[in-house]
PAFI-601705 format. One record per residue (C-alpha): y, x, z; residue number from 0. Coordinates in steps of 0.02 Angstrom, whole numbers, plus 32768, in hexadecimal, padded with zeros to 4 digits. Each point is the difference from the previous one (the first is absolute). Layout:
BEGIN
north east up i
Y X Z NUM
...
//
This chain:
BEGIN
north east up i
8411 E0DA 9A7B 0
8017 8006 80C5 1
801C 7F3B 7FF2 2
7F58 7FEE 7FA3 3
7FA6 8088 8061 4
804A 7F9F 80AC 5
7FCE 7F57 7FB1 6
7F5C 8044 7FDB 7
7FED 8030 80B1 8
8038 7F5D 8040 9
7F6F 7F9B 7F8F 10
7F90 8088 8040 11
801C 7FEF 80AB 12
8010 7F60 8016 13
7F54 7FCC 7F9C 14
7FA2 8074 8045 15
803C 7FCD 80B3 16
7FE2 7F3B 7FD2 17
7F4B 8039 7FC7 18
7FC2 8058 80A3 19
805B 7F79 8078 20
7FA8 7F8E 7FA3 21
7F67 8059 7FF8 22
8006 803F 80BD 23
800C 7F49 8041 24
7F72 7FAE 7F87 25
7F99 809C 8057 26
8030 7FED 80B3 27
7FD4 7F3F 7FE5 28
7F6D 803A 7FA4 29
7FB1 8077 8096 30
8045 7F6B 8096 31
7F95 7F85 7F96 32
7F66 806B 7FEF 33
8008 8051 80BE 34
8002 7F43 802A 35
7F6B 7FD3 7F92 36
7F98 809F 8050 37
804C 7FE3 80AE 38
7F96 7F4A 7FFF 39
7F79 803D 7FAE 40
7FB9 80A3 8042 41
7FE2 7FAD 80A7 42
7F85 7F75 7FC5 43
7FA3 8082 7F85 44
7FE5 806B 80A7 45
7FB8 7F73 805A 46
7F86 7FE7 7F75 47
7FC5 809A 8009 48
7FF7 8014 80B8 49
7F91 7F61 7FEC 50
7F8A 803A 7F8A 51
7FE3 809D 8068 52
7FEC 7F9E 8084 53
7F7A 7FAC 7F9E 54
7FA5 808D 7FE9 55
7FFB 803E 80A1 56
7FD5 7F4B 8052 57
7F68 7FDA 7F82 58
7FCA 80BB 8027 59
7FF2 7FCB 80C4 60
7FD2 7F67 7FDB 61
7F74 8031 7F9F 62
7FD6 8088 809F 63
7FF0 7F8B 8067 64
7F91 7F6D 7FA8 65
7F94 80A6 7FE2 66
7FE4 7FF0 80CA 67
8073 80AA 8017 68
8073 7FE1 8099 69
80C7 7FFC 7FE7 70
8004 809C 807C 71
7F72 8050 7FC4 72
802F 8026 7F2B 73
8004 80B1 7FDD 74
808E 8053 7F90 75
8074 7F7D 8024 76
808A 8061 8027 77
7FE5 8075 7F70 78
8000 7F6E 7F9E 79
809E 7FB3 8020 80
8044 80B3 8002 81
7FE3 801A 7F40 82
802F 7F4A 7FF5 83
80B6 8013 8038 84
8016 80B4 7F9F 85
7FF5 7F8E 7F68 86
8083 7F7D 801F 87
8098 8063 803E 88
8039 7F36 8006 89
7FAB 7FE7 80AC 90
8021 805E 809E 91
7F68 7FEA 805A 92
7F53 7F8C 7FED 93
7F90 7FE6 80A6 94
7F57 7FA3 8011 95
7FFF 7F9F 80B9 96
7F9B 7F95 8075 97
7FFE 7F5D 8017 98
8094 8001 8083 99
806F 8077 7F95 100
7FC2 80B2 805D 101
800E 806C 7F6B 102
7F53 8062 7FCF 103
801D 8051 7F5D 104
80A2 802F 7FC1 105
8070 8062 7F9E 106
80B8 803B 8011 107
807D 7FDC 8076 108
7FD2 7F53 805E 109
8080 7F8A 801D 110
8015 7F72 806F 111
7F79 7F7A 7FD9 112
8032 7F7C 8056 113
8084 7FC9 7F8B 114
7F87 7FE9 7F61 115
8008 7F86 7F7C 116
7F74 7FC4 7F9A 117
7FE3 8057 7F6A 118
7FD1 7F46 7FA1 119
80A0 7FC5 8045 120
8072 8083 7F9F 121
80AE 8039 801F 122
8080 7F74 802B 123
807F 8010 7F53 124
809C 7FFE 7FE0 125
8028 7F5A 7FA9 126
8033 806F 7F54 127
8053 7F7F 7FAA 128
8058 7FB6 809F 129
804A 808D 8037 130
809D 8059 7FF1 131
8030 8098 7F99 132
8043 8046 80A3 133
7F5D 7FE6 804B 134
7FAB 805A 7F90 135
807D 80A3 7FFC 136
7FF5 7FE7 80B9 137
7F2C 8026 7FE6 138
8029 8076 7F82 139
8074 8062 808A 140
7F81 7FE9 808B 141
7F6E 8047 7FA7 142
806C 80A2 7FA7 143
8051 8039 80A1 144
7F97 7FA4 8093 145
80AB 7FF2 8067 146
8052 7F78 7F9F 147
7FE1 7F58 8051 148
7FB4 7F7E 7F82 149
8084 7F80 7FE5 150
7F85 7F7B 7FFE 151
7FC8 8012 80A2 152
7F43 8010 8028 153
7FB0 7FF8 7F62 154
7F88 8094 7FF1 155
7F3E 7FE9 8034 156
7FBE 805B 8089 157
7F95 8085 7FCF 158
7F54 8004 804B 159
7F8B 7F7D 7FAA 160
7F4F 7FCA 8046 161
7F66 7FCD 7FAC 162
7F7C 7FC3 8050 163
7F42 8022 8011 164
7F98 7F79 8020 165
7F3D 7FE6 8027 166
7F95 7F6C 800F 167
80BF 7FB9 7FF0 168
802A 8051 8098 169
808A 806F 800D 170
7FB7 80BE 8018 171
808F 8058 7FDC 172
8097 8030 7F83 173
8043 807C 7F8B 174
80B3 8031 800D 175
8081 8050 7FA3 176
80AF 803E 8007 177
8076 8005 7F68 178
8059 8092 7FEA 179
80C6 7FE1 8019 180
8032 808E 7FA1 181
7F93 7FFA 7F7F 182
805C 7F69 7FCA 183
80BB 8043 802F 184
7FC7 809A 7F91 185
7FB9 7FAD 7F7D 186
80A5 7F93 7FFD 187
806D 80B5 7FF9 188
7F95 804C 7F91 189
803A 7F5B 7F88 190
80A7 8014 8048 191
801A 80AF 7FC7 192
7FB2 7FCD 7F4D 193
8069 7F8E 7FCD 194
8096 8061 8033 195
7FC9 8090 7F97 196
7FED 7F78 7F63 197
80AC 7FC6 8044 198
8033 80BF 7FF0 199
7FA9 801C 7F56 200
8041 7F6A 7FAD 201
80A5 801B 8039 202
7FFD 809E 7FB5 203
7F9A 7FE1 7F45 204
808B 7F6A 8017 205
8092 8082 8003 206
7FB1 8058 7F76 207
7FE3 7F9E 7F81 208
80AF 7F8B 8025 209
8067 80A6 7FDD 210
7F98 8029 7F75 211
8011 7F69 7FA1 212
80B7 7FD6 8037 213
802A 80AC 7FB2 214
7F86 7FDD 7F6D 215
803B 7F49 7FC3 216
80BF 7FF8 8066 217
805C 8093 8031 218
7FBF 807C 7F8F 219
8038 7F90 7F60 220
80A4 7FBC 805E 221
801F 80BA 800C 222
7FDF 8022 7F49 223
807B 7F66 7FD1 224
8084 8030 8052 225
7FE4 80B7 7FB5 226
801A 7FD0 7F54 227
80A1 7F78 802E 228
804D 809A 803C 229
7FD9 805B 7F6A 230
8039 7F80 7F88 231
8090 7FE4 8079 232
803B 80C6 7FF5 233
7FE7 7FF2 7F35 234
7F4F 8032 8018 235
7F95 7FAB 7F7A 236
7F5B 8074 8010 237
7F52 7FB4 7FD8 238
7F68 8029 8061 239
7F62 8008 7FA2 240
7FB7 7F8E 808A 241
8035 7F9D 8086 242
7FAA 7F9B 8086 243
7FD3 7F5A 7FD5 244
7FC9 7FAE 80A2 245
8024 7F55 8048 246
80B2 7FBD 7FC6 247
8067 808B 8026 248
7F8F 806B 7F89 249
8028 7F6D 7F79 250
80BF 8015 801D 251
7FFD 80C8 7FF5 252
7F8C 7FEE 7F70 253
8094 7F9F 7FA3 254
806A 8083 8034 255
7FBA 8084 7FB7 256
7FE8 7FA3 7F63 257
80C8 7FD6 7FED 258
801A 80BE 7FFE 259
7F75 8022 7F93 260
8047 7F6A 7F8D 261
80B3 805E 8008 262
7FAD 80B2 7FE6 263
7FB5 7F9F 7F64 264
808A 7FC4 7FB9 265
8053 8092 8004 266
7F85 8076 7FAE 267
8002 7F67 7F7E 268
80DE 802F 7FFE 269
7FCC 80BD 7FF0 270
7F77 8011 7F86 271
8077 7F98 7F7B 272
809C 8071 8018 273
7F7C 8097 8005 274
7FC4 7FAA 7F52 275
80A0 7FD9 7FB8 276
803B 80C2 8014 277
7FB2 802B 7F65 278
8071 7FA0 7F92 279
808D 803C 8078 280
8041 7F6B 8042 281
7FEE 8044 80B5 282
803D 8094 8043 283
7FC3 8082 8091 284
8087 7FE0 805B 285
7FB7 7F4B 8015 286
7F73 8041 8024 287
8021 8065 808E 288
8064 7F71 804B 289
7F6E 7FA3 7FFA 290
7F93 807B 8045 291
8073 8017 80A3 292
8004 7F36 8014 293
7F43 800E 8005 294
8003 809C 808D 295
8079 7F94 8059 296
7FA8 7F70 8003 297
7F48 804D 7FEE 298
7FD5 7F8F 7F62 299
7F8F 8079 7FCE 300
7F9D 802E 80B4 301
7F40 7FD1 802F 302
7FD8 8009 80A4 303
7F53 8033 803F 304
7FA8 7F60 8055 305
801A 7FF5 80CB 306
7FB5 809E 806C 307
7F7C 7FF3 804F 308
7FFC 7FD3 80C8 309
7FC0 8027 8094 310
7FD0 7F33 8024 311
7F91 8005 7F47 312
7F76 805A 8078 313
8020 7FAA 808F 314
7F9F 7F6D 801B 315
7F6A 8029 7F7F 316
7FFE 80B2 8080 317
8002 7F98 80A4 318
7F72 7F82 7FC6 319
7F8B 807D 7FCC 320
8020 8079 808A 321
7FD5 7F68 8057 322
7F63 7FE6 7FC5 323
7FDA 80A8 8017 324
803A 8006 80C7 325
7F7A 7F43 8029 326
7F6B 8079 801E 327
8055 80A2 8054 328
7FE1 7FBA 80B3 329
7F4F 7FF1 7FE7 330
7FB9 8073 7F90 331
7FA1 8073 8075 332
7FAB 7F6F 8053 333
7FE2 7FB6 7F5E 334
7FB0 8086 7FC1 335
7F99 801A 80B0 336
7FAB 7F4D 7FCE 337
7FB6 8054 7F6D 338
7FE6 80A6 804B 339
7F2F 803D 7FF6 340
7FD6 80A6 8063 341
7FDF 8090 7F9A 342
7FE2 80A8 7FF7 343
808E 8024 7F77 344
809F 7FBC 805C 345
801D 7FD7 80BE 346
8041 7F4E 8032 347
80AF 8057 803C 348
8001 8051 7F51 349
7FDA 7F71 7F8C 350
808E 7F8F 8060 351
8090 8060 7FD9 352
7F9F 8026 7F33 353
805B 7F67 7FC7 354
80B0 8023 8032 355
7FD4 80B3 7FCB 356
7FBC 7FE2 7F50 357
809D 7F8E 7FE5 358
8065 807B 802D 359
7FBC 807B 7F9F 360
800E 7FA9 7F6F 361
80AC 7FD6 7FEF 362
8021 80CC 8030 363
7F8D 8029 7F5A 364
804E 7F71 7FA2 365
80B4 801A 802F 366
8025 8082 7F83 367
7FC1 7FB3 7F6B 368
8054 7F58 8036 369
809B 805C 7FF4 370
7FE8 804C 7F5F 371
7FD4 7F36 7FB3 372
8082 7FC4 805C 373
8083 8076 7F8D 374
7F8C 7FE6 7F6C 375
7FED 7F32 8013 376
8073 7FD5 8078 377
7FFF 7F94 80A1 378
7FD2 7F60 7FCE 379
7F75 8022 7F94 380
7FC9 8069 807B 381
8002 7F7A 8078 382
7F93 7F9E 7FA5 383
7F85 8072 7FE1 384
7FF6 801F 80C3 385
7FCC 7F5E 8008 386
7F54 8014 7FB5 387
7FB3 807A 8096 388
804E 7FB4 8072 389
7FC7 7F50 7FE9 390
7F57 8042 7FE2 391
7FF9 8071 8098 392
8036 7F63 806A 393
7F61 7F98 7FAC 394
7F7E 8084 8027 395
8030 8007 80B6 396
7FF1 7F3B 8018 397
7F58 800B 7FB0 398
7FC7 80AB 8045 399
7F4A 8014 803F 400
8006 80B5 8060 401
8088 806D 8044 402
7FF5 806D 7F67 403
803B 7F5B 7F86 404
809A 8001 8066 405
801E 80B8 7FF0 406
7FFA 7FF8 7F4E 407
804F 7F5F 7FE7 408
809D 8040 8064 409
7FEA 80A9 7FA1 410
8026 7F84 7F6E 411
808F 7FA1 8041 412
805C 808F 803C 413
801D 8044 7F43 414
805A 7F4D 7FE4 415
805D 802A 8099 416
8041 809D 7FB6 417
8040 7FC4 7F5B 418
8043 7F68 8057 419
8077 805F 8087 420
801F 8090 7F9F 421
8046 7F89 7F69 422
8075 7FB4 8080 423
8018 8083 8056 424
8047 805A 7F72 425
8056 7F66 7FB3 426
8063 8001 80A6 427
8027 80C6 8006 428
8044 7FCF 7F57 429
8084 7F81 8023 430
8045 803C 8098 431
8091 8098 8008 432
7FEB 80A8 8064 433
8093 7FB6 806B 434
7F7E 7F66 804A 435
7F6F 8064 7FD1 436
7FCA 7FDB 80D3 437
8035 7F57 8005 438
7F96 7FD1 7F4F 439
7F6C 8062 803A 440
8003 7F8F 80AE 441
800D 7F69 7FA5 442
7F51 8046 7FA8 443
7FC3 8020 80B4 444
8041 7F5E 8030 445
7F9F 7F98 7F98 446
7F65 8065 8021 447
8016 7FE8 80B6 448
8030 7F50 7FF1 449
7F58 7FE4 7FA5 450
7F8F 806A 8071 451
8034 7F90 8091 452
7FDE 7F68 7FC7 453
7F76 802C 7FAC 454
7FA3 8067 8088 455
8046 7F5D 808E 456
7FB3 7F84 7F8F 457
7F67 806E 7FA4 458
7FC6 8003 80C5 459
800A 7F3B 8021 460
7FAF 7FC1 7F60 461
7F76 8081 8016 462
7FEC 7FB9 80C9 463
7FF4 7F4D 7FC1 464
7FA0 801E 7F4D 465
7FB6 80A2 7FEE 466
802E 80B1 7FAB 467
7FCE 7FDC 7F5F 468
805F 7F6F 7FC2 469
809F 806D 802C 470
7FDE 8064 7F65 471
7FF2 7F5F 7FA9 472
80A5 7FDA 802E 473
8047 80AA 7FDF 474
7FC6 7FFB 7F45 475
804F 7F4F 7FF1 476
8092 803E 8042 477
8000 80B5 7F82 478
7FF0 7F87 7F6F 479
809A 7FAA 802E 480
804B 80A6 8031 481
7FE0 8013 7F29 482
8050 7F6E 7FD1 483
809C 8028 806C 484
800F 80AF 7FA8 485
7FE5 7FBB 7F5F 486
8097 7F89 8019 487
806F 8073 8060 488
7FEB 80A9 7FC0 489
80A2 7FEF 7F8B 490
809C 8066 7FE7 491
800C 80B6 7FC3 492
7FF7 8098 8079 493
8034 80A9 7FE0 494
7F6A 8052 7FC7 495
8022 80C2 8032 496
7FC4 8083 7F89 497
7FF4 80A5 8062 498
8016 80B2 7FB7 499
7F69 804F 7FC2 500
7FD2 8098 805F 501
8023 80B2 7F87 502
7F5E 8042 8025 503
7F91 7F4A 8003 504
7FE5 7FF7 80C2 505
7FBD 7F49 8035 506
8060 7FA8 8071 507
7F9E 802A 8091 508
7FFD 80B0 7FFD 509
80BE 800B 7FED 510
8000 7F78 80A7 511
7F8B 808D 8041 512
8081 8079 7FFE 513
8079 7F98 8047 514
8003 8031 80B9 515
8063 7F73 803E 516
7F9D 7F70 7FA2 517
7F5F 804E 8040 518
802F 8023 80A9 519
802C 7F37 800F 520
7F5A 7FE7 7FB5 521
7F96 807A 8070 522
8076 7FDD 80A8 523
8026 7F3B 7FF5 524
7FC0 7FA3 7F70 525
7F3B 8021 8008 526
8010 7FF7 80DD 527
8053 7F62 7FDD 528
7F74 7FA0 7F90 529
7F79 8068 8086 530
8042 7FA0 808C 531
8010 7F4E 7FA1 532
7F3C 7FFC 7FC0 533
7FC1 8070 8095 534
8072 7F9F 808C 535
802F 7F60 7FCB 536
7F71 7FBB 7F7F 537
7F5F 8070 8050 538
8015 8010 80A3 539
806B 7F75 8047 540
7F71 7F8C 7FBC 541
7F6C 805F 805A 542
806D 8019 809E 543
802C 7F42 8022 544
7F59 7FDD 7FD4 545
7FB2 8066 808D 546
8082 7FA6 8069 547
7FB3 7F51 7FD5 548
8098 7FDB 7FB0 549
7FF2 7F69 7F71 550
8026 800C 7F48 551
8095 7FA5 800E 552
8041 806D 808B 553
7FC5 8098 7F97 554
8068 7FAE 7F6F 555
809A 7FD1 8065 556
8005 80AE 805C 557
800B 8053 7F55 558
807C 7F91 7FCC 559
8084 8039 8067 560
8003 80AF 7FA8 561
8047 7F99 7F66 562
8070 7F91 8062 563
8057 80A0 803F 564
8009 8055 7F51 565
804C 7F5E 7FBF 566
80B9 800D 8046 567
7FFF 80B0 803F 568
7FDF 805F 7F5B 569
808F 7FAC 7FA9 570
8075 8039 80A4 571
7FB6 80AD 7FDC 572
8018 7FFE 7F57 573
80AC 7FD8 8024 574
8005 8087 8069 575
7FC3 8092 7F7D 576
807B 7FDA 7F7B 577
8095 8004 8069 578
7FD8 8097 806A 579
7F8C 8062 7F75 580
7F8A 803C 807E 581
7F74 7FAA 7F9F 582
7F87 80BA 8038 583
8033 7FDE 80CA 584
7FCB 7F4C 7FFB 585
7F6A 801B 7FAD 586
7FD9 809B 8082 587
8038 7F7F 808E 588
7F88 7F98 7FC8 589
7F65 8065 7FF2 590
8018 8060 80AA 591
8011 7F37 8055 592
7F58 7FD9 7F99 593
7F87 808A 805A 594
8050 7FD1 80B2 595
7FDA 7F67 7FE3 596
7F59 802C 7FDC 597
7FF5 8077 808C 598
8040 7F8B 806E 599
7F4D 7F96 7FE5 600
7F98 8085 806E 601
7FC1 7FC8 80A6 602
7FC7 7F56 802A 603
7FDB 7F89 7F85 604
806C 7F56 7FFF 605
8035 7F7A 7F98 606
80AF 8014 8024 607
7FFA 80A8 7FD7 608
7FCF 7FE2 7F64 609
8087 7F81 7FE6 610
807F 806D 8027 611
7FD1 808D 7F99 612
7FFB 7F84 7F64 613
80A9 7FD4 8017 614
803C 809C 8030 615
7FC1 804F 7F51 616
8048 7F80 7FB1 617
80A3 8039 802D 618
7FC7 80AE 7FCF 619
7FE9 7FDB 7F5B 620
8084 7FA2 7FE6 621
8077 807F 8018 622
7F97 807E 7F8C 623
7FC0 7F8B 7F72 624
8068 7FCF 7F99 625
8071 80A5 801A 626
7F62 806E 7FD1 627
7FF1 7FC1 7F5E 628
80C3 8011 7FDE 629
7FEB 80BA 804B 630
7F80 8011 7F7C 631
805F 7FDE 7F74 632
808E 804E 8033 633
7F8D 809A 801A 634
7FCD 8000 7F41 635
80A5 7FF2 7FB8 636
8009 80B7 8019 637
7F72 8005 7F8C 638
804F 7F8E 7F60 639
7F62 8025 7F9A 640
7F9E 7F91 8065 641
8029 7F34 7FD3 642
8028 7F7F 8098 643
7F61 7FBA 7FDD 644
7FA1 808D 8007 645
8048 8034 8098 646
7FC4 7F55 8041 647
7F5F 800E 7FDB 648
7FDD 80AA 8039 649
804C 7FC5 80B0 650
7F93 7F4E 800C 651
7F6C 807C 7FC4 652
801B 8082 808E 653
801E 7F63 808F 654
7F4D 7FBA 7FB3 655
7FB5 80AD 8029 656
804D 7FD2 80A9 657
7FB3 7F42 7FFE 658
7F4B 8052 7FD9 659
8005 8094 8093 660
8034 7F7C 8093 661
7F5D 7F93 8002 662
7F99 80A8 7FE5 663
805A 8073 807A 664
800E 7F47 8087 665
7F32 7FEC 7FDE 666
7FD2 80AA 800C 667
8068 8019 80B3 668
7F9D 7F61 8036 669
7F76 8045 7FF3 670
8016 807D 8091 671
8098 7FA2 8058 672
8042 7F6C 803D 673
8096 7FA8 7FB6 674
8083 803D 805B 675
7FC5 80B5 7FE6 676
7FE8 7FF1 7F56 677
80A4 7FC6 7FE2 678
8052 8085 8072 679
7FB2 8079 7F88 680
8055 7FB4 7F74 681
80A0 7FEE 8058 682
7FEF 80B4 8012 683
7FFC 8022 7F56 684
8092 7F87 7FCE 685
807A 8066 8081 686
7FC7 8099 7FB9 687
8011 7FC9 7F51 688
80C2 7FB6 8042 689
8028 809C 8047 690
7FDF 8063 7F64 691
806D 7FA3 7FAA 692
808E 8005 805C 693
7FF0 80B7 801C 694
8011 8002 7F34 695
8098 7F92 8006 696
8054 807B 8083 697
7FC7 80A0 7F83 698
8040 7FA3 7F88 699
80AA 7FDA 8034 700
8023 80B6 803C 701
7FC4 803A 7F5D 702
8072 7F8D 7FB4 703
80A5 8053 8075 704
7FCC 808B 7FE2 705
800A 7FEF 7F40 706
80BC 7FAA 8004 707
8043 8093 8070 708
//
């Protein structure tokens, strides 16, 4: 088995690692090819547009001053080209002048006219097909970082353009205008910075689904194979009920299994005729028996249940629709600010957070009840059914018509969301051991986290190039496919755990009430935890980088990095809590770093600031996320009425309660405070709430020496 599991390993690694090399350089060629194609491009399209304002303006004087009002004599001129050049953030400046260049109106920062060039005569080009590919990179490097010398030499236009004003075909003056450099380097590294987040993204759905389906179609049969060779080697001749039939390695374990099932045959064939032939004698029990031990030796007479079930079954169908789910996170409070109408029911502050709030508080009232189906139906049917609300949640928002549609419409989606996580959830919790319990609740995290980056990085750029509302379009495309992946992949058996039934008929919850160490993680970490994701991360991080005139692919890629953190560092953490047991500390460490963090937001507002804090929290949680929901469950085993499953759902119910206070408690302390105040409030709160618990864990431990001496 160690030669299988280490050839295993060997397929898996190298595959996978062939996939994403392959993958990373059709990407990097991908992003040089289309930074090349918007490098030439963007310049030309500026021009145009500087020309047609240009236009404007010049027909305006033009028509001034065939109306017999002198040049130097039109009124409003400079207010004019004022709310002109707020408009086109393209342009630097714009200035009206005489007929020997003294400027009369303008707008903006002047720059040297003397060095003009006529707006009909355009920008000298590039020859695009005649030059270089290092000429091009060497554009690409001048415009992204300004210092880098163009390769090519002098080959970008200078930037002030003339038009000119003419009357009675005499020359009475000119418009001018100055491109904006910068617009154009930042337009070029806010397309930089996009296509290395799809870079990132695919690289990582890459990773995800390679693994998956090496371990579906190559190692996970090659493993089975060798299983039953070594069986049949040691004298082994069991027959599973089912075997994995996939690709040809399923065909040649299929076979397998059928030449023991063929010998087990034939030998309940041998049996039942000496069995038969006992009645007139001719055998004896002595024969019998002897037979009977061959068939315990050999296991002629053993059925095996079909393969258990595996953490990779929920994988992939979890990560797509988690997916789906994460395309509209970075935008949801704006989104729902388009459709916002004043009234006197609900404030604007109020009604932006409602959505993330009524989602929230769904899955919390759902949660139980999804547990409860999940032990009654099971996960896959479960799954399935999931599908319906969420699918139709995602369709109402794409065709909402007020706020209040997309309220309810996420109201509906969320109660997919619950049966969906909580049936994978639980299928998970099932197949993993109490000695990995950590390590198989991070890989849960992990492809949560994996999903919420790239679909929060990418939910922000295709709503900046096509709107909000085809997003959701996308999303439900992307749930039904979720479907079809669960459909296919939810196989294999799990352990389904049937928990003692409490003497006096107490529900689960009430005897998790009365357990003081599950509730204090609840109260102290888990619900703090959730406040500071929606309130933080999804409400205000938004709003804040708005109010910073920050774009909605910066918004996207700032949120981003509190995934890319998670990503490697919960696993490490993981790692971590099963080897040193302090699953309680971590998750304490964690949720006293979360309110500094916040605290740490008070004072001056700043982009950076923000970044920092979304990173930093990212570390946070990944030391306390995936260990808080193996401190749960280790919690409730001291209360063996309650099933794994319902201990689950209790726990996802109490962090929902969590999800639905942050956007209330982040609104309601914007409504008398600035950001950073509000959010030093919270941080308040979290420390608090940290504090209290590790003051239990201390109680706890000297109650704990003082009950062994």
């Amino acid at each position: 088995m160690n030669k299988a599991k280490s050839m295993a390993s060997l397929i898996n690694r190298r595959v996978i690692l062939v996939t994403v090399i392959s993958a990373l350089l059709a990407s990097i060629l991908s992003a040089t090819y289309t930074l090349v194609e918007f490098n030439f491009s963007i310049k030309p399209e500026i021009l145009k547009k500087a020309n047609a304002v240009s236009q404007v303006i010049h027909d305006d004087v033009e028509l001034a001053i065939i109306s017999g009002v002198p040049l130097d004599r039109i009124r409003g001129m400079d207010s004019y080209l004022s709310e002109t050049l707020n408009k086109y953030p393209e342009l630097t400046f714009i200035a009206v002048v005489s007929e020997n260049n003294t400027p009369l109106y303008s707008a903006g920062e002047l720059l040297d006219l003397s060095d003009a060039r006529d707006m009909s005569e355009g920008a000298t080009k590039v020859n695009y097909f005649g030059a270089s590919l290092f000429d091009r990179l060497g554009l690409i490097k001048e415009e992204l970082f300004g210092f880098f010398p163009a390769i090519s030499g002098e080959v970008q236009n200078k930037d002030v353009y003339e038009m000119s004003i003419n009357h009675q075909e005499v020359r009475a003056g000119g418009v001018f205008v100055g491109l904006n450099a910068n617009f154009i380097r930042s337009q070029l590294a806010d397309m930089f910075f996009d296509i290395a987040i799809v870079l990132v993204a695919v690289l990582l759905v890459c990773f995800e689904v390679v693994m998956v389906v090496v371990m579906f179609y190559i190692s996970g049969p090659l493993e089975e194979s060798e299983s039953i060779l070594k069986r049949q080697i040691d004298g082994d001749f069991s027959v599973k009920e089912s075997v994995p039939s996939r690709g040809s390695i399923g065909h040649f374990i299929v076979k397998l299994n059928e030449d023991s099932r063929d010998l087990q045959g034939k030998f309940s064939k041998t049996f039942s005729k000496l069995v038969g032939s006992d009645d007139d004698g001719s055998t004896t029990a002595d024969a019998k028996t002897r037979l009977q031990k061959i068939a315990e030796k050999f296991n002629l007479q053993t059925k095996l249940s079909m393969k258990n079930g595996d953490i990779l079954d929920a994988r992939i169908p979890l990560f797509v629709f988690s997916f789906a789910e994460e395309l509209q996170k970075s935008f949801m409070p704006l989104f729902v600010a388009e459709y916002y109408e004043p009234n006197q029911w609900i404030s604007r502050d109020v009604m932006l957070g409602l959505p993330i709030s009524v989602f929230m508080l769904v899955i919390a009232v759902s949660t139980p009840f999804s547990a409860r189906w999940v032990d009654k139906w099971g996960q896959k049917p479960l799954f399935l059914l999931g599908l319906i609300p969420a699918i139709a949640g995602y369709l109402g928002c794409a065709f909402a018509q007020d706020s209040m549609d997309i309220v309810i419409s996420r109201g509906i989606t969320a109660f997919g969301y619950a049966l969906i996580t909580i049936s994978c959830q639980s299928y998970i919790a099932a197949v993993v051991s109490s000695e990995n319990r950590a390590k198989g609740m991070a890989i849960f995290v992990g492809v949560l986290m994996t999903a919420t980056m790239c679909g929060t990085a990418l939910g922000a750029i295709i709503a900046d190039r096509i709107g909000y509302q085809p997003v959701f379009l996308i999303s439900a495309v992307l749930a039904t496919f979720s479907g079809l992946l669960a459909w296919r992949m939810f196989s294999g058996s799990i352990n389904t755990e049937v928990p003692k039934v409490s003497a006096n008929g107490e529900s689960g919850l009430w005897l998790l009430a009365k357990n003081v160490k599950f509730v204090s993680i609840i109260l102290c970490c888990a619900i703090p935890a959730k406040i500071v994701l929606t309130g933080f991360l999804y409400f205000m991080v938004p709003l804040y980088l708005v109010s910073l005139e920050a774009s909605q692919s910066e918004i996207g890629r700032i949120m981003m990095i509190y995934s890319l953190i998670i990503i490697p560092l919960s696993p490490i953490a993981s790692g971590i809590a099963d080897r040193t047991k302090k699953m309680k500390e971590l998750v304490v460490l964690g949720t006293l770093l979360s309110g500094a963090i916040l605290i740490s937001l008070y004072g001056e507002a700043s982009f950076y600031k923000v970044l920092l804090a979304v990173a930093l929290m990212g570390v946070a949680h990944s030391i306390l996320k995936a260990p808080l929901i193996a401190s749960a469950l280790e919690a409730a085993e001291s209360t063996p009425e309650v099933g794994r499953t319902t201990v689950l759902g209790i726990l996802r119910t109490s962090e929902r309660i969590g999800s639905v206070l942050g956007p209330v408690i982040v609104a309601g302390l914007l409504a008398y405070y600035d950001f950073g105040e509000a959010m030093m409030v919270v941080g308040i709160g979290i420390v608090l709430a940290g504090v209290m618990m590790l003051l239990f864990l201390r109680n706890s431990k000297d109650s704990m020496v003082e009950v062994n001496q």
